[in-house]
N, C-alpha and C positions, 0 to 999 in steps of 0.2 A: 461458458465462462461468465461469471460474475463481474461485471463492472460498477466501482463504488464512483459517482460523480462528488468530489470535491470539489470541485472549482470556485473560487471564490470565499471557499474559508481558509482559516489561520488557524494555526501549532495552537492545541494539539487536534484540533476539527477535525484533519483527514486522517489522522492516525486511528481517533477512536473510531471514525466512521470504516474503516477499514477492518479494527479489530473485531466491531459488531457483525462485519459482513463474511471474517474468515470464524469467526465460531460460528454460524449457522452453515459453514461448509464442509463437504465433506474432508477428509485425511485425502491429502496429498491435491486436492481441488487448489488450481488458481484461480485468482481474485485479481484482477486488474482495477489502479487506481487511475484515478486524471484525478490531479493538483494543479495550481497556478501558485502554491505557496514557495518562495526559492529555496525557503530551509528544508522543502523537502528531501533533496539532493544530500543532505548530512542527516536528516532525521529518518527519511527510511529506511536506510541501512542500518544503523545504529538502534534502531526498531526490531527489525527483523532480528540481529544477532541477538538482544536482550530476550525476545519471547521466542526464539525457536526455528522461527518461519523462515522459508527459504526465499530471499529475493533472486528469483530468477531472472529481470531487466529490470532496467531502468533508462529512460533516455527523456531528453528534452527534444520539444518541438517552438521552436519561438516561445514564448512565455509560458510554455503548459508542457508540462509532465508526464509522462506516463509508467505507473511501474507495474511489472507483475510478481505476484506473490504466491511462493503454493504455502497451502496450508499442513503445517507439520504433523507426522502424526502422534498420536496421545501416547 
């Protein structure tokens, strides 16, 4: 599994950094994010449903993030 380290950027840094990291994956491949952004909690859901991708978790650890993501296929 792919992990995209966001940490320490802001809307939309981990999103793109995410979106670069699920098109060089395969169909149906998760992608695991780490964010510290809060809006991530609203933005990657609302992410996922707009382009396809399925958010498989998401959960908080003290100020940091973690979500996973598979990759939809074409």
């Amino acid at each position: 599994m792919k992990t995209v380290d966001a940490l320490g950027t802001y809307c939309p840094v981990p999103l793109q950094l995410l979106d670069r990291a699920l098109a060089r994956a395969g169909e149906g491949e998760v992608v695991a994010l780490l964010a510290d952004d809060p809006l991530i909690e609203v933005d990657l859901p609302a992410w996922c449903h707009e382009t396809g991708h399925r958010l498989m978790a998401l959960r908080r650890d003290g100020d940091e993030w973690q979500g996973l993501v598979r990759r939809r296929r074409r």
